[in-house]
C-alpha positions in Angstrom: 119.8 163.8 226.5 122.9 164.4 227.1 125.2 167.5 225.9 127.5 167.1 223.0 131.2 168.6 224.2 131.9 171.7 222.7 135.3 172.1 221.1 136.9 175.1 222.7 139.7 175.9 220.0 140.1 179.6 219.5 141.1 180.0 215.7 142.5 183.7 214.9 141.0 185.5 211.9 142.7 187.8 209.4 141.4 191.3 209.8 138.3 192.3 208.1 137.8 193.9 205.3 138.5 197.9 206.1 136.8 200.5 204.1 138.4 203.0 205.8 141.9 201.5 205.1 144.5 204.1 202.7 144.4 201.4 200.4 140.8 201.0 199.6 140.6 204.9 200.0 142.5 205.2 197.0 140.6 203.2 194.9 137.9 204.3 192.7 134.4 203.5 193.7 133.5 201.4 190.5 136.2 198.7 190.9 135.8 195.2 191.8 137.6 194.1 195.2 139.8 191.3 195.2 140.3 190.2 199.0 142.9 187.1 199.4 144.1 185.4 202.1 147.1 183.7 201.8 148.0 180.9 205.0 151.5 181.7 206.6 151.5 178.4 209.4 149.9 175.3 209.9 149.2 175.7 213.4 146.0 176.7 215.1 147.2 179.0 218.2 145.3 181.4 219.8 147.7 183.8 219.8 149.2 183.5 216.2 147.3 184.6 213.2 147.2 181.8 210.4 146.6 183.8 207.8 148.0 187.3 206.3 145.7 189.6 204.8 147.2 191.2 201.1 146.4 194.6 199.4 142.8 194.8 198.1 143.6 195.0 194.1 141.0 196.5 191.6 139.6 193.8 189.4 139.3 194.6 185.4 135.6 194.2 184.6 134.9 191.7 181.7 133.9 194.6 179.2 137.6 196.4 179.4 139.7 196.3 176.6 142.8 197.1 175.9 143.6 200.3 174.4 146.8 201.5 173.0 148.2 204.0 175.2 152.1 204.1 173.8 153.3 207.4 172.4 155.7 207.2 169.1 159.5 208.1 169.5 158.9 210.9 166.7 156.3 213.4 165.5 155.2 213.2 162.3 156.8 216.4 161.2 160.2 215.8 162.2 161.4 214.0 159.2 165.1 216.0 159.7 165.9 213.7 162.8 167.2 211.3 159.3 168.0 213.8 157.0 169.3 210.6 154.8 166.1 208.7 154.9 164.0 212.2 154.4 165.9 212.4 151.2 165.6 209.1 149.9 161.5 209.4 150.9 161.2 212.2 148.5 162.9 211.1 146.1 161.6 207.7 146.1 159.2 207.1 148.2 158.3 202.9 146.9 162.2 202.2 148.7 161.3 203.7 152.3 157.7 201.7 152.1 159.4 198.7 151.0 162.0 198.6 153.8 159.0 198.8 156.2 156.6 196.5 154.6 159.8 194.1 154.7 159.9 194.3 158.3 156.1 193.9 159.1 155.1 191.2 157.2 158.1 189.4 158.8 159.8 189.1 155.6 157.1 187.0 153.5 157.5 190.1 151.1 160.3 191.6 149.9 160.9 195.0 149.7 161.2 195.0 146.0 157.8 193.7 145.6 156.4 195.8 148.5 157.8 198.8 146.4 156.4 197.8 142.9 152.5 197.6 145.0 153.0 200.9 146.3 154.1 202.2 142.8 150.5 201.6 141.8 148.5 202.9 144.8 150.2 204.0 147.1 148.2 205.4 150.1 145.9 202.5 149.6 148.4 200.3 150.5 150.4 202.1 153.3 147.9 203.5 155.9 147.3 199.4 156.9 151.2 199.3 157.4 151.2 201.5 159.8 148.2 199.9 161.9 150.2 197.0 161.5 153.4 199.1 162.9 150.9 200.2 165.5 149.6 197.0 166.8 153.0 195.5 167.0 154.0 198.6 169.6 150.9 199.4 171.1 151.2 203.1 169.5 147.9 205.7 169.8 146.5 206.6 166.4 147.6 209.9 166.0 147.3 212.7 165.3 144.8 211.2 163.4 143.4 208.2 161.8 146.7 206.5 159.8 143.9 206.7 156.3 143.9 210.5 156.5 147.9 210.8 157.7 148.5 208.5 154.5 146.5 210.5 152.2 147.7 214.1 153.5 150.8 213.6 154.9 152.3 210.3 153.1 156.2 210.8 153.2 156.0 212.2 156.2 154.3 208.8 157.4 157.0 207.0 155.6 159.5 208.8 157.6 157.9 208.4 160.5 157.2 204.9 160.6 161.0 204.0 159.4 162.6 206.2 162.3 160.2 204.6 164.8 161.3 201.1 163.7 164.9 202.2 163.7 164.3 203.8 167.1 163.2 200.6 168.7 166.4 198.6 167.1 165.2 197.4 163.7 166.7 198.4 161.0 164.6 198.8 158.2 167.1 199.2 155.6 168.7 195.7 156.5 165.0 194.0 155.9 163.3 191.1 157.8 166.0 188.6 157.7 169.2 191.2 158.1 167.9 192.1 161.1 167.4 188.7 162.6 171.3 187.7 161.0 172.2 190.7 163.3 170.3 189.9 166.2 171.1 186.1 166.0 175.3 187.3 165.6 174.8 189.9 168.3 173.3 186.7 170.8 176.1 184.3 169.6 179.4 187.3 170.5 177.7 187.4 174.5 179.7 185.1 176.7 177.7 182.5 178.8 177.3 183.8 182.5 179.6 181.1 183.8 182.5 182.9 181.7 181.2 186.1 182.7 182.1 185.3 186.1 185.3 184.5 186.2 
């Protein structure tokens, strides 16, 4: 019987998988490795590699989740960073909660409304605006759970919560819809790139 021929084509390989490599090093021992190769040329020369061998990534595991991890602009205490909204918290605490309610519920409540709910219970209805304010950021629940800074500490939450939107460009005292008339007039005034070049 005679011998099939055998094809002689040397194919290059991308380098093996290197424990000892700086990047794998610096890994921790628990991650999953994600090894890609990624072709670079169609050609099949001995001497040229065909494929290029990337950085080995760590791989979230399925059971992860994501967990706020973003610090607020403001501590809870410093209500004087807006000595005028400190004042009007004191003073009337259903205006400051109704400016912020405004702005988290994406104007489907007005802040007049917002303001005559709180007049009845107040803490009850606050502590899940500031989850709300804290989803929408990513913010850590601190320094502790928004229930017991609502119950203890309420205008200072108030405060809080309305410097922290004001910090990241909203406006609470303009409301929902002021805010998006402002950002809407602030798009219109930029001149398209084309004018911007010349």
């Amino acid at each position: 019987m005679a011998k099939k021929p055998q094809n002689n084509v040397n194919v290059a390989q991308a380098p093996p998988y290197q424990a000892s490599s700086p990047v794998a090093a610096a890994l921790p021992q628990n991650q999953h490795l994600a090894h890609i190769v990624i072709p670079t040329n169609g050609s099949l020369q001995s001497n040229a590699p065909i494929g290029k061998s990337m950085q080995h990534l760590p791989m979230p595991s399925p059971q992860m989740k994501a967990v706020p991890t973003g610090s607020w602009t403001t501590g809870l205490f410093d209500c004087m960073e807006d000595p005028t909204n400190a004042l009007i918290t004191a003073l009337f605490p259903c205006v400051t909660f109704g400016q912020i309610a405004d702005v988290l519920d994406n104007g489907h409540t007005n802040c007049a409304t917002s303001g005559i709910v709180y007049a009845v219970a107040p803490c009850f209805v606050s502590g899940p605006y500031r989850k709300k304010l804290r989803q929408r950021f990513g913010l850590i629940e601190a320094p502790a759970s928004d229930r017991i800074i609502h119950s203890i500490f309420e205008p200072c939450a108030l405060c809080q919560e309305y410097r922290e939107l004001n910090n990241r460009g909203i406006n609470p005292a303009l409301g929902y819809h002021g805010n998006l008339s402002k950002q809407q007039t602030a798009t219109m005034m930029v001149p398209p790139r084309n004018q911007m070049m010349n």
